[in-house]
N, CA and C atoms of all chains as a GROMACS GRO file, in nm:
protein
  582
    1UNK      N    1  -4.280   5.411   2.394
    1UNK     CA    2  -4.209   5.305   2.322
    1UNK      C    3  -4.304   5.213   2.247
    2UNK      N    4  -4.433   5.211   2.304
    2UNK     CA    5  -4.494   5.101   2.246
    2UNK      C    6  -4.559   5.169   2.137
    3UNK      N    7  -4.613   5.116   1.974
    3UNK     CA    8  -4.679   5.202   1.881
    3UNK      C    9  -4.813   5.198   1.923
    4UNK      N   10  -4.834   5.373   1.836
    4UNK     CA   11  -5.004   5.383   1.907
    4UNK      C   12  -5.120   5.274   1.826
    5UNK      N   13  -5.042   5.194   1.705
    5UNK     CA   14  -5.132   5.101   1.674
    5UNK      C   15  -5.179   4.977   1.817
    6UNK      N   16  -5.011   4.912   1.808
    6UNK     CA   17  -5.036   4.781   1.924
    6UNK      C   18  -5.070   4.853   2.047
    7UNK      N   19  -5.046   4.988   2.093
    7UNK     CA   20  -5.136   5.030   2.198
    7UNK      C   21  -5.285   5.022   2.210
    8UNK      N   22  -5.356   5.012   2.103
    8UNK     CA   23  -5.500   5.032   2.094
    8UNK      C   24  -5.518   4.893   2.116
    9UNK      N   25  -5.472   4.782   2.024
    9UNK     CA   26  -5.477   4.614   2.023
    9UNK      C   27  -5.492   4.633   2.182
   10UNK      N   28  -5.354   4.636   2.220
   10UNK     CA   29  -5.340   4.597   2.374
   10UNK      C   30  -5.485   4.615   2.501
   11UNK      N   31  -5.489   4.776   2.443
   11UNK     CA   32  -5.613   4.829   2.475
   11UNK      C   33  -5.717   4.724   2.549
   12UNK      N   34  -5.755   4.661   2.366
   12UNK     CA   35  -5.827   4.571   2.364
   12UNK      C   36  -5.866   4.460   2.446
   13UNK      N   37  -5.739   4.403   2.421
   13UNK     CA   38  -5.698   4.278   2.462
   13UNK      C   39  -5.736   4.290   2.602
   14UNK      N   40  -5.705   4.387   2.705
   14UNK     CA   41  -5.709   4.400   2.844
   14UNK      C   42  -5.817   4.416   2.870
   15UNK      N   43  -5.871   4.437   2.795
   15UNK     CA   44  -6.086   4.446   2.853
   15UNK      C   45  -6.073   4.312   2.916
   16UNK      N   46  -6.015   4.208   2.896
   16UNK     CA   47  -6.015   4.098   2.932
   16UNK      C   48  -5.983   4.054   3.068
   17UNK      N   49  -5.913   4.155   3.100
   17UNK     CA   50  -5.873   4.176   3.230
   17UNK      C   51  -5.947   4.153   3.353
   18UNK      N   52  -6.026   4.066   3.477
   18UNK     CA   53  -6.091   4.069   3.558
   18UNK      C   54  -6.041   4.080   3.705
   19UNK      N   55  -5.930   4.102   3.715
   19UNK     CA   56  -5.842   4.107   3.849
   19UNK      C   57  -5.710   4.235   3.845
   20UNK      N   58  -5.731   4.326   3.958
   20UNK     CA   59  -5.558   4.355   3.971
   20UNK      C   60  -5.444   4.309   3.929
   21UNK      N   61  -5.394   4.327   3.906
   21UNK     CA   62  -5.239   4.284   3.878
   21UNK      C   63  -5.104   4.396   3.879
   22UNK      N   64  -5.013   4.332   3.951
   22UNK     CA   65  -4.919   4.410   3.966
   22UNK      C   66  -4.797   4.431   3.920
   23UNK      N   67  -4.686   4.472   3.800
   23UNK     CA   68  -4.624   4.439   3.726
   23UNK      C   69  -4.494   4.492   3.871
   24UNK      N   70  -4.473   4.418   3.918
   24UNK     CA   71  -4.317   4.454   3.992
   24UNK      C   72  -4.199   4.461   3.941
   25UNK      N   73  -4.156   4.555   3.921
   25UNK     CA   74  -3.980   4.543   3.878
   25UNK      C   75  -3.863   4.603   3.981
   26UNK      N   76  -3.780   4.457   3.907
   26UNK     CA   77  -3.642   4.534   3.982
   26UNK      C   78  -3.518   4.609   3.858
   27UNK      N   79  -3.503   4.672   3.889
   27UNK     CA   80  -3.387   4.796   3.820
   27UNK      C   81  -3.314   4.757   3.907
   28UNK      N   82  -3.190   4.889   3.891
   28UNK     CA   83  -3.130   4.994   3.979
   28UNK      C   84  -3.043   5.084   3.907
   29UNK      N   85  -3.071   5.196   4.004
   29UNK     CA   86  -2.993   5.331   3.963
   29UNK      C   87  -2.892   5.347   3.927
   30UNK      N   88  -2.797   5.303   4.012
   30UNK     CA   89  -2.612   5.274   4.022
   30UNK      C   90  -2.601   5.145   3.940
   31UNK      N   91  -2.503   5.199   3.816
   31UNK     CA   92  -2.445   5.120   3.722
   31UNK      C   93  -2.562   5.004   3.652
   32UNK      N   94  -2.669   5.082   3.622
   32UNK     CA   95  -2.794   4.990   3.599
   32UNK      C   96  -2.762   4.902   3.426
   33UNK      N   97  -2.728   4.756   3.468
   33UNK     CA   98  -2.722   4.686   3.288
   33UNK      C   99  -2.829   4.714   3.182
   34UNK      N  100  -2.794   4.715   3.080
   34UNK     CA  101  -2.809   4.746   2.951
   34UNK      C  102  -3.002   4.728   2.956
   35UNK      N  103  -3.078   4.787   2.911
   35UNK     CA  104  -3.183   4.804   2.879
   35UNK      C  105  -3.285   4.807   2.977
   36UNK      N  106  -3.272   4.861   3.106
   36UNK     CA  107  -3.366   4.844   3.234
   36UNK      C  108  -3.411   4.950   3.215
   37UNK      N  109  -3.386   5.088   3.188
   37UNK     CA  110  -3.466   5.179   3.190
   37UNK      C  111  -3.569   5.152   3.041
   38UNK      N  112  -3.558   5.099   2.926
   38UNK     CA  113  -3.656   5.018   2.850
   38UNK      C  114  -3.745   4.948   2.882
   39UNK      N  115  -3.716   4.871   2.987
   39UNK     CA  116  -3.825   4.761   3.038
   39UNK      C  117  -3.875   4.867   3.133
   40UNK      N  118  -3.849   4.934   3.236
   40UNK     CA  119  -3.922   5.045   3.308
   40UNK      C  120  -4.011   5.160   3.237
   41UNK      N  121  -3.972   5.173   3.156
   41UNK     CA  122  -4.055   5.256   3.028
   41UNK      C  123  -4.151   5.212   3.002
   42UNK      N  124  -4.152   5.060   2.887
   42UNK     CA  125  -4.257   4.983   2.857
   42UNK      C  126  -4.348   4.933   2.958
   43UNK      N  127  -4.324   4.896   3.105
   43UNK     CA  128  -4.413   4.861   3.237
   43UNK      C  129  -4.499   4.993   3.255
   44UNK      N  130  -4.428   5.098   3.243
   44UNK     CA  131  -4.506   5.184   3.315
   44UNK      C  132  -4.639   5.248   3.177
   45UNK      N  133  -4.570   5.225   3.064
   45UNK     CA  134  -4.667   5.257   2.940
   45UNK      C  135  -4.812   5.134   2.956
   46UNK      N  136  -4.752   5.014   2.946
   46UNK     CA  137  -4.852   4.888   2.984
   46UNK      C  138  -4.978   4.958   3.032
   47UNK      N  139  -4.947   5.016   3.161
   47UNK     CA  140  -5.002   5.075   3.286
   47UNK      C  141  -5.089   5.121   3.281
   48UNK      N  142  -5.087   5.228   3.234
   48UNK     CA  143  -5.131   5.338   3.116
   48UNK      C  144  -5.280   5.272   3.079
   49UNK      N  145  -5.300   5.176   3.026
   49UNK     CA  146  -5.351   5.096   2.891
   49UNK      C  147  -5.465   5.014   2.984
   50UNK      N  148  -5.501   5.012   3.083
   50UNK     CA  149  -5.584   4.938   3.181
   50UNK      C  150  -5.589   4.981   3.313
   51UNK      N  151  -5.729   4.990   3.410
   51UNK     CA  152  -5.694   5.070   3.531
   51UNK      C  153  -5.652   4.907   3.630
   52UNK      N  154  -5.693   4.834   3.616
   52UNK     CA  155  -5.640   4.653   3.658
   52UNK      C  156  -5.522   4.671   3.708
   53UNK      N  157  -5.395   4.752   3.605
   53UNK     CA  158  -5.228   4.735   3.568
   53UNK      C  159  -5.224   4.839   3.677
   54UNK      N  160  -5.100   4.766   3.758
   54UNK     CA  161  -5.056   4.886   3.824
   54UNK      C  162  -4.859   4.870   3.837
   55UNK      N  163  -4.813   4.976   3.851
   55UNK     CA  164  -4.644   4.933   3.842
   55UNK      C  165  -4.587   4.944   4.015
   56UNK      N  166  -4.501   4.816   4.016
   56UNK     CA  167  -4.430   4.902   4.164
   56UNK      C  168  -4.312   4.827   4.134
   57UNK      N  169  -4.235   4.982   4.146
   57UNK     CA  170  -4.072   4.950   4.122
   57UNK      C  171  -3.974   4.933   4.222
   58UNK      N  172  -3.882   4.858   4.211
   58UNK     CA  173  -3.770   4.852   4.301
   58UNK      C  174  -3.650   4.837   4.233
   59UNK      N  175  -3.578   4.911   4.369
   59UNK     CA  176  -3.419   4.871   4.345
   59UNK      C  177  -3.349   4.752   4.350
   60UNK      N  178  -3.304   4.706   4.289
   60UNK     CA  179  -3.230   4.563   4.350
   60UNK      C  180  -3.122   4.583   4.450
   61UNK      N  181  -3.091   4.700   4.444
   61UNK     CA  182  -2.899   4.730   4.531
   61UNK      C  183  -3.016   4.763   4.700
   62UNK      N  184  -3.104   4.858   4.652
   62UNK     CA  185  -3.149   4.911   4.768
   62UNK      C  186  -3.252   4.857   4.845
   63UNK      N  187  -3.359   4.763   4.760
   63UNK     CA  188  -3.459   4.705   4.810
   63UNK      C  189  -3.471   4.574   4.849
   64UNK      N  190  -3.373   4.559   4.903
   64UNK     CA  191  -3.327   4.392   4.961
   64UNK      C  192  -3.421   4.302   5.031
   65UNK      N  193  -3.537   4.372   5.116
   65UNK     CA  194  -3.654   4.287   5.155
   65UNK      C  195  -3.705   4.215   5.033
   66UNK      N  196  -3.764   4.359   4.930
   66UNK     CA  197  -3.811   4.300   4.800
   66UNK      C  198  -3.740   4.156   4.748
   67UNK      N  199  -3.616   4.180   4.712
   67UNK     CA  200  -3.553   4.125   4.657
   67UNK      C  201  -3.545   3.939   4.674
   68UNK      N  202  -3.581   3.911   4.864
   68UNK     CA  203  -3.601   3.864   4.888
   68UNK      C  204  -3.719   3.763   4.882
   69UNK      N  205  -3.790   3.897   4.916
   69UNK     CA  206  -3.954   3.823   4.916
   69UNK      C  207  -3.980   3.734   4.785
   70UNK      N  208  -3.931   3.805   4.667
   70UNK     CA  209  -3.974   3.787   4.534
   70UNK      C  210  -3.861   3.727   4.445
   71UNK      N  211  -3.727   3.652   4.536
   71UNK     CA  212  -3.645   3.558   4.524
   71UNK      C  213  -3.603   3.602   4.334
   72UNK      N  214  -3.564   3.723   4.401
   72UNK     CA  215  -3.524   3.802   4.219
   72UNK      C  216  -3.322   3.799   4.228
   73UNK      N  217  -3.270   3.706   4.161
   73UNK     CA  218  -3.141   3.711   4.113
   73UNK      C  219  -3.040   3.797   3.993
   74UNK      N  220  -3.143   3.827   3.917
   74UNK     CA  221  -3.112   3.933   3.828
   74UNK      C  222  -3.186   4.034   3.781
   75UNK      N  223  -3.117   4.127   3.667
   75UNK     CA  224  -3.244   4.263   3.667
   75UNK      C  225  -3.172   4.267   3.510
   76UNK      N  226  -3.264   4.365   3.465
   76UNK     CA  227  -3.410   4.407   3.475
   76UNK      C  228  -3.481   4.268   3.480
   77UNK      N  229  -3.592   4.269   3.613
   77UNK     CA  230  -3.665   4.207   3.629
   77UNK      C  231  -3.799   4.202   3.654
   78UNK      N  232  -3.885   4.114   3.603
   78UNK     CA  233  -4.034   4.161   3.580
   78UNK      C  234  -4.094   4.040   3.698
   79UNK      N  235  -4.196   4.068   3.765
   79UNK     CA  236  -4.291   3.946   3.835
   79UNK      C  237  -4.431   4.018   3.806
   80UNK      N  238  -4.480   3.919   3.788
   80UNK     CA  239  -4.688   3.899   3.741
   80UNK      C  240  -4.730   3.877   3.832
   81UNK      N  241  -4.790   4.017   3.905
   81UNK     CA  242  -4.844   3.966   4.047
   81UNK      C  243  -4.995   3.975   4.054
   82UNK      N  244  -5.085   3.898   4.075
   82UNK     CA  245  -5.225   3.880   4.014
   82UNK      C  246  -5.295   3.901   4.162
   83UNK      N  247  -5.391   3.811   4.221
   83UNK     CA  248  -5.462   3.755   4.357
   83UNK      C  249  -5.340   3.704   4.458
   84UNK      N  250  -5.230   3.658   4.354
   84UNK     CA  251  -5.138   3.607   4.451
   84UNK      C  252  -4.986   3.579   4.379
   85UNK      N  253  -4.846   3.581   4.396
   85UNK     CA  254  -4.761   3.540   4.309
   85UNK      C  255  -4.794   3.401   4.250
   86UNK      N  256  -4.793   3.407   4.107
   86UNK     CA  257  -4.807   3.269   4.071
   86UNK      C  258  -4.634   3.202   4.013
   87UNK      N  259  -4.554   3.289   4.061
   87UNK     CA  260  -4.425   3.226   4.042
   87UNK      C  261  -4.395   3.285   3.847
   88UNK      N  262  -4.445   3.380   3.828
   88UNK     CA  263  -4.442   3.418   3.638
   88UNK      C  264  -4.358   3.520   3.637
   89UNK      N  265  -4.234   3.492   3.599
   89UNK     CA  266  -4.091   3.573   3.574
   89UNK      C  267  -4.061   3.645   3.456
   90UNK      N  268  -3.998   3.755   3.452
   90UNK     CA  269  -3.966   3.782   3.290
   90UNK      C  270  -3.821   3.840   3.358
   91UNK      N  271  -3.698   3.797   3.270
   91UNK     CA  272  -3.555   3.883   3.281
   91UNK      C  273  -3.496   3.938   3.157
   92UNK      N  274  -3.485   4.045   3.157
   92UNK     CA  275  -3.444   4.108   3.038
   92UNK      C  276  -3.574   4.187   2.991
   93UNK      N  277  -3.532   4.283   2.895
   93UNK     CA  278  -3.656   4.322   2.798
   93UNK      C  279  -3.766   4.248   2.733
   94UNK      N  280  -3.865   4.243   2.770
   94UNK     CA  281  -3.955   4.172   2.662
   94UNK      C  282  -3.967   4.218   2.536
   95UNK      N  283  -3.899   4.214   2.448
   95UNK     CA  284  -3.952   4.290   2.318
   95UNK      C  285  -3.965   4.181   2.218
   96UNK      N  286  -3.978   4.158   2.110
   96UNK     CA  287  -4.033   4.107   2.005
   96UNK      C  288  -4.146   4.007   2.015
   97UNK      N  289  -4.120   3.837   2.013
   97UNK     CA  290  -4.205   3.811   2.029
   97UNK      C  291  -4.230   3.778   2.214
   98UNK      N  292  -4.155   3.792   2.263
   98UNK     CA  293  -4.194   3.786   2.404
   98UNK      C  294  -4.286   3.856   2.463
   99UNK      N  295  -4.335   3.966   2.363
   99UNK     CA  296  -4.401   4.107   2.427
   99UNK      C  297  -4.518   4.056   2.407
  100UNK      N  298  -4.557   3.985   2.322
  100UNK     CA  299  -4.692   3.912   2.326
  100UNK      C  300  -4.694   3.816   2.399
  101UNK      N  301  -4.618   3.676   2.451
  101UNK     CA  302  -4.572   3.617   2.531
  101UNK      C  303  -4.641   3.711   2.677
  102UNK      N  304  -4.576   3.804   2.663
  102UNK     CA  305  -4.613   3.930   2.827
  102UNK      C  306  -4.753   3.910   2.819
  103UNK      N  307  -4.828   4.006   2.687
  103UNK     CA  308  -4.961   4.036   2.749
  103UNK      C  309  -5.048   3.955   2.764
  104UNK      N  310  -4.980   3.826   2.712
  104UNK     CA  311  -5.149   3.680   2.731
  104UNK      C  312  -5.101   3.670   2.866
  105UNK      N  313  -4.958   3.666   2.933
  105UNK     CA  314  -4.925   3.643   3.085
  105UNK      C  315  -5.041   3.671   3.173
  106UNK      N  316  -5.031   3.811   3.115
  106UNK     CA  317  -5.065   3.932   3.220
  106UNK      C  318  -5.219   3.896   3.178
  107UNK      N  319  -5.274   3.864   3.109
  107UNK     CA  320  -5.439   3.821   3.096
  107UNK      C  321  -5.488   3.738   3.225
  108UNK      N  322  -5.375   3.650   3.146
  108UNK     CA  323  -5.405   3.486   3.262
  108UNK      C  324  -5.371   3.515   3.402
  109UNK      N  325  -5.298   3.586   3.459
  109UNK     CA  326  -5.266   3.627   3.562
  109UNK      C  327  -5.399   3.669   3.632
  110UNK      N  328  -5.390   3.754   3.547
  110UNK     CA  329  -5.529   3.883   3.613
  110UNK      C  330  -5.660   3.760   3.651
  111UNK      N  331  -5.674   3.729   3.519
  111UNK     CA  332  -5.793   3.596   3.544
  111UNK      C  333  -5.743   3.508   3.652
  112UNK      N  334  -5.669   3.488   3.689
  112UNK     CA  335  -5.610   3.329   3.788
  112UNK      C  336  -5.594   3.264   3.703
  113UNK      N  337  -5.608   3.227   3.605
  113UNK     CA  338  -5.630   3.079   3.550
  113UNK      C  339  -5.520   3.105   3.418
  114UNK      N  340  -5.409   2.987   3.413
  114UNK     CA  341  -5.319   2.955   3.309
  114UNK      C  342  -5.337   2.963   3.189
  115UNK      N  343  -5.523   2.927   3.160
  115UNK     CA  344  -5.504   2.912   3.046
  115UNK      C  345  -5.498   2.769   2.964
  116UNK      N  346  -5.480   2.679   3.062
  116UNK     CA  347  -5.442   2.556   2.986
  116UNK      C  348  -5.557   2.483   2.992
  117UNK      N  349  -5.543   2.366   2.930
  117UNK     CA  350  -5.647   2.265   2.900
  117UNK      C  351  -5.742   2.191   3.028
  118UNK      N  352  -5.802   2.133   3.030
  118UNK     CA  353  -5.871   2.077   3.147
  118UNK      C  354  -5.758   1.943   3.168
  119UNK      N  355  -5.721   1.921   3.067
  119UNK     CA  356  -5.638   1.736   3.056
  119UNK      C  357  -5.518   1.799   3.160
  120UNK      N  358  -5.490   1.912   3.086
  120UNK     CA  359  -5.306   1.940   3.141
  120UNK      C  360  -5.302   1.968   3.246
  121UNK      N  361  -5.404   2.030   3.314
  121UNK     CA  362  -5.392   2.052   3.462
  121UNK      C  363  -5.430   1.947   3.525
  122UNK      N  364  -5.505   1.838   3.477
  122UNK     CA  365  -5.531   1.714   3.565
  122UNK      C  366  -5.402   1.615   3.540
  123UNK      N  367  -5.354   1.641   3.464
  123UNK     CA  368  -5.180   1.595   3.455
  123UNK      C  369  -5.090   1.699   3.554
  124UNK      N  370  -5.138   1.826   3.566
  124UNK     CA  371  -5.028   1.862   3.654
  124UNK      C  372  -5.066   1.838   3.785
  125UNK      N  373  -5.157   1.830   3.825
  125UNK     CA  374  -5.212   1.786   3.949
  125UNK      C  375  -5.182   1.691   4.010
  126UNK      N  376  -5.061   1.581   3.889
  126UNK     CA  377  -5.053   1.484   3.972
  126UNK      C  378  -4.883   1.501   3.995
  127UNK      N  379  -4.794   1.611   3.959
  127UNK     CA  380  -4.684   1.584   3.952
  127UNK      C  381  -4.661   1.634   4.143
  128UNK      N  382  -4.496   1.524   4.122
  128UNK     CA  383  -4.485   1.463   4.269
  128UNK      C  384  -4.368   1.611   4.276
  129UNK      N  385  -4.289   1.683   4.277
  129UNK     CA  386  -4.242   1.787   4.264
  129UNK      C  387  -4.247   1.900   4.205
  130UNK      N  388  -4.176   1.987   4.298
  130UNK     CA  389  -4.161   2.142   4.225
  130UNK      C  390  -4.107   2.118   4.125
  131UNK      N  391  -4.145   2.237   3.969
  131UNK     CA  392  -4.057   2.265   3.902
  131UNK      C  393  -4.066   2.395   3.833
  132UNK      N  394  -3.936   2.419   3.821
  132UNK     CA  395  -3.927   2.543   3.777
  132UNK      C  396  -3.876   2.531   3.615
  133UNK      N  397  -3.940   2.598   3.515
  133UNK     CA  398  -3.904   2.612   3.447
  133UNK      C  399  -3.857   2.727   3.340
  134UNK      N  400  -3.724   2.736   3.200
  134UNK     CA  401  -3.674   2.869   3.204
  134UNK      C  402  -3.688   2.848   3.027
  135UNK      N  403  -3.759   2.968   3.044
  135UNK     CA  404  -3.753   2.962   2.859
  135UNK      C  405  -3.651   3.078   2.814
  136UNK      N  406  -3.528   3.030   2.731
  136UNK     CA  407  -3.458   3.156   2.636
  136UNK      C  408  -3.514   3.181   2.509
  137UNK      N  409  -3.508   3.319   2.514
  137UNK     CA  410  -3.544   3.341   2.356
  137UNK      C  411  -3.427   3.463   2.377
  138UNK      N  412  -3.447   3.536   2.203
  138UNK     CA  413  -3.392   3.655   2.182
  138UNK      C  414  -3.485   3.724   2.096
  139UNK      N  415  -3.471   3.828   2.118
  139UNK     CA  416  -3.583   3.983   2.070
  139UNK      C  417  -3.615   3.941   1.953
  140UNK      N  418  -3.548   3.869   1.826
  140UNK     CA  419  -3.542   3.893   1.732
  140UNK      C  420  -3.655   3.740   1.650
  141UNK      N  421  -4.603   2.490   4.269
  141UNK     CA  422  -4.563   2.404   4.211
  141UNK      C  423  -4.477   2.427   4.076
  142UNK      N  424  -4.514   2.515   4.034
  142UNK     CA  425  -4.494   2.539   3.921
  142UNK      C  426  -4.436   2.716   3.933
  143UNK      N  427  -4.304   2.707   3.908
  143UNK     CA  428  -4.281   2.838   3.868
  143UNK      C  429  -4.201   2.846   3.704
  144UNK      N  430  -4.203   2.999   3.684
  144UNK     CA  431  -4.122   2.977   3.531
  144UNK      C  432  -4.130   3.149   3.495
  145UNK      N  433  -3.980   3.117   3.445
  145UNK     CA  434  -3.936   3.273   3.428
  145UNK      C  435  -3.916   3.260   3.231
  146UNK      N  436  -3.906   3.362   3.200
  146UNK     CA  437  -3.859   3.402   3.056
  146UNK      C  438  -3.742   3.469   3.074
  147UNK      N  439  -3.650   3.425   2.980
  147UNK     CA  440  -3.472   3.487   2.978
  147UNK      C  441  -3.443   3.535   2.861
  148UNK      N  442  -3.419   3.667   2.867
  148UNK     CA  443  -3.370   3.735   2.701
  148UNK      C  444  -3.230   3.657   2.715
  149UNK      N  445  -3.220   3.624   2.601
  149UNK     CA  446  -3.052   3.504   2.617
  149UNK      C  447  -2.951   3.616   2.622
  150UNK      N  448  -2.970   3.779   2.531
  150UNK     CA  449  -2.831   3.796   2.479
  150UNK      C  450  -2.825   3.903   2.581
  151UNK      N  451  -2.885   3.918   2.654
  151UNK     CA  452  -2.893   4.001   2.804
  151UNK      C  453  -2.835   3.944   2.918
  152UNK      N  454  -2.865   3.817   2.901
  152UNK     CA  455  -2.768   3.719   3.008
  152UNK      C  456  -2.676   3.583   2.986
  153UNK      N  457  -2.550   3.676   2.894
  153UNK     CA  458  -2.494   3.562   2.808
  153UNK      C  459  -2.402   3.435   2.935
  154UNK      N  460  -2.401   3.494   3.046
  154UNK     CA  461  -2.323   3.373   3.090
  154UNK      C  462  -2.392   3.283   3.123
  155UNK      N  463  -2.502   3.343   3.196
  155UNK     CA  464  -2.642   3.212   3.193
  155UNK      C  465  -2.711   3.149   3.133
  156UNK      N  466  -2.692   3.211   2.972
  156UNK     CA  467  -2.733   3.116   2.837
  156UNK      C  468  -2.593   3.014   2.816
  157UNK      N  469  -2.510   3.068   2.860
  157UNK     CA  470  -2.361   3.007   2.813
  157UNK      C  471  -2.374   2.856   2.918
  158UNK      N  472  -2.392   2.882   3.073
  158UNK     CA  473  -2.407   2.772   3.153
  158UNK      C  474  -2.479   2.670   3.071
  159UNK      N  475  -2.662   2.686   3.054
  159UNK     CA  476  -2.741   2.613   3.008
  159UNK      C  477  -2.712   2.589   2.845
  160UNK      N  478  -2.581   2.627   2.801
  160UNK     CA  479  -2.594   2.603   2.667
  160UNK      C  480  -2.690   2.630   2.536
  161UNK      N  481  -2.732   2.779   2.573
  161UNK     CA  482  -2.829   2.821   2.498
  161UNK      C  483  -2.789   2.802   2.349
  162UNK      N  484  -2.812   2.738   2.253
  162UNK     CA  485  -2.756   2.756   2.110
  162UNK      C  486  -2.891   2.853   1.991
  163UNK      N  487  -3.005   2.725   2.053
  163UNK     CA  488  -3.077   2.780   1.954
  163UNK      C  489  -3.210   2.839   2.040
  164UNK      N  490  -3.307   2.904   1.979
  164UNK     CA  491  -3.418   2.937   2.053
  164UNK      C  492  -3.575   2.932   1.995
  165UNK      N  493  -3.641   2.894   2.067
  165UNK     CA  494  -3.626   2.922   2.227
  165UNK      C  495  -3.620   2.819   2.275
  166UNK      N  496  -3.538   2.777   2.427
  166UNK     CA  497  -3.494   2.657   2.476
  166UNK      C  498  -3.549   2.628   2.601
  167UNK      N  499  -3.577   2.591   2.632
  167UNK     CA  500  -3.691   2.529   2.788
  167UNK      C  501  -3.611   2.454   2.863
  168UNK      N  502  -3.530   2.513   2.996
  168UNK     CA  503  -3.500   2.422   3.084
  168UNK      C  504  -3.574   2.391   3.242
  169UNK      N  505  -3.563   2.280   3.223
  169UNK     CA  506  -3.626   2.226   3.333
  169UNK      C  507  -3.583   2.194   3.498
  170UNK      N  508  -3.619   2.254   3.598
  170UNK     CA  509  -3.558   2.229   3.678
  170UNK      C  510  -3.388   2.214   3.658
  171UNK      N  511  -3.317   2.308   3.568
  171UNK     CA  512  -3.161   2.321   3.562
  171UNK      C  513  -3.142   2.189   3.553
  172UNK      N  514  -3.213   2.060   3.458
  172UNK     CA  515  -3.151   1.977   3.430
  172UNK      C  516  -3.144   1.915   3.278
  173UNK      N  517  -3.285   1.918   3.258
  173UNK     CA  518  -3.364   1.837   3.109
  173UNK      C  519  -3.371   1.983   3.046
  174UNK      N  520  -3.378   1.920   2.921
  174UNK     CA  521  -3.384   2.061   2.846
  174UNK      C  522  -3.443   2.028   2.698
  175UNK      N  523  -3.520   2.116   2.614
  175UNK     CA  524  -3.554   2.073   2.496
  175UNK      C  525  -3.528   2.236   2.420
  176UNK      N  526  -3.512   2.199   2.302
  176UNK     CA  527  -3.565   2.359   2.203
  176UNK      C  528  -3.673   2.326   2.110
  177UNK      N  529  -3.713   2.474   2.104
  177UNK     CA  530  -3.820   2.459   2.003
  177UNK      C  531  -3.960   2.452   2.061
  178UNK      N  532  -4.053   2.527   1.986
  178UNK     CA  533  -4.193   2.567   2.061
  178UNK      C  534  -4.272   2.422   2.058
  179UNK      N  535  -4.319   2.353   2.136
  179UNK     CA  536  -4.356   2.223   2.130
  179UNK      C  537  -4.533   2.273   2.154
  180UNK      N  538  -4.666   2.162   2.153
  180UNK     CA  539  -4.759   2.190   2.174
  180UNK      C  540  -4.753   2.121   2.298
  181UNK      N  541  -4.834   2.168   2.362
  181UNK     CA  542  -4.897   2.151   2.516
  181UNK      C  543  -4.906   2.041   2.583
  182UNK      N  544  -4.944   1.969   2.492
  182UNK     CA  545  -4.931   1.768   2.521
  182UNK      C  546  -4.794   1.744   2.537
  183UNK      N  547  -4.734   1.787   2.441
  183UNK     CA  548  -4.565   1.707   2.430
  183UNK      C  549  -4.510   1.825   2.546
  184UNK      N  550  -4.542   1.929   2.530
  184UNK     CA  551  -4.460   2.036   2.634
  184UNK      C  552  -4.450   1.931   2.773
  185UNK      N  553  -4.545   1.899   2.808
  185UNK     CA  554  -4.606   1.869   2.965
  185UNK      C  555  -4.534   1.739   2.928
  186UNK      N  556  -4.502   1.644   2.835
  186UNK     CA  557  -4.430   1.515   2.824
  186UNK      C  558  -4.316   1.527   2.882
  187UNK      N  559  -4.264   1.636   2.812
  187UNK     CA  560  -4.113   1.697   2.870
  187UNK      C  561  -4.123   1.671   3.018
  188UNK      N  562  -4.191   1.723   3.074
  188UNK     CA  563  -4.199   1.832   3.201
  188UNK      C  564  -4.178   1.679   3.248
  189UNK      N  565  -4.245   1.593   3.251
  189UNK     CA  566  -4.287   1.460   3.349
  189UNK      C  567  -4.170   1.365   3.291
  190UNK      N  568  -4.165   1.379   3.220
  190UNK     CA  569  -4.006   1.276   3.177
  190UNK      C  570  -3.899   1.363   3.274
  191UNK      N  571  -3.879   1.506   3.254
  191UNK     CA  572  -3.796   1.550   3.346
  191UNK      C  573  -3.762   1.548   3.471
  192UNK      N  574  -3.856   1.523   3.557
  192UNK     CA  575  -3.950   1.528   3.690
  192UNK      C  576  -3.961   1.378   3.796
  193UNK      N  577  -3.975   1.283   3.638
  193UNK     CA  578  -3.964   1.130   3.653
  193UNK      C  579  -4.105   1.074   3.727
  194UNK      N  580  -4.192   1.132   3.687
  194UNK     CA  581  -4.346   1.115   3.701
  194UNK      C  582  -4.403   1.199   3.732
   0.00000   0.00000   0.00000
């Protein structure tokens, strides 16, 4: 699915890579919604593209520990699993610009580190609660 | 502290429909505060702490 151009980029890009990482998904077999075997396609191509990437799939109907552990409510569902969960979600297909969105994820993941500024994390360091936050986009 | 998922909207229209997804991309916060539009990193994190309430 992915072109053999942005395959080579990607390539690239993942030299960057200094840690494992584990792309977990949840599917399922029985009556599976609209585009999960797409996102299972593209995870396992990712894969492919770095020895770092590794895929482990689950069922959502069948793998209910999983499901648990990794506090997954809907599917197709993606978790960025690095040194440790850092709580980095994807639902639905990643395709357009989210797919780049994915692979800086999956950089920062691998590295530990967000990515962000020295200021912003000494600002987040001081916040007094959890938060979760949910970005929508669409493919297009 | 910090978790955060990405939502294809038209994959999960009743849950864009709850949060009132109109335009994109839309950032909600703890299912309460909400902004659209790609903001930079300073103002992103403004959000976050106005939302949060310090």
């Amino acid at each position: 699915m992915i072109q053999d151009d942005d395959r080579q980029a990607i390539r690239d890009r993942f030299q960057a890579l200094t840690g494992p990482i584990t792309l977990v998904t949840f599917t399922q077999a029985v009556d599976p919604p609209p585009h999960t075997q797409e996102t299972i396609d593209v995870m396992d191509e990712l894969a492919e593209l770095s020895d770092q990437l590794s895929v482990k799939a689950y069922d959502f109907q069948e793998d209910r520990d999983a499901v648990e552990k990794y506090h997954v409510d809907r599917i197709p569902a993606i978790i960025l699993e690095g040194a440790e969960d850092y709580g980095v979600r994807y639902y639905g297909f990643p395709g357009g610009y989210e797919f780049g969105a994915l692979i800086e994820d999956i950089v920062n993941v691998s590295q530990g580190d967000s990515g962000l500024s020295d200021q912003t994390k000494e600002r987040l360091a001081t916040l007094s609660k959890p938060v979760h936050l949910r970005v929508f986009s669409t493919p297009t | 502290m910090i978790t955060a998922e990405a939502v294809e909207a038209t994959e999960f229209p009743e849950m864009s429909q709850q949060f009132m997804v109109r335009s994109v991309p839309k950032i909600v916060i703890n299912d309460d505060a909400s902004f659209e539009g790609a903001l930079p990193e300073g103002m992103f994190l403004d959000q976050v702490f106005e939302a949060v309430g310090g």
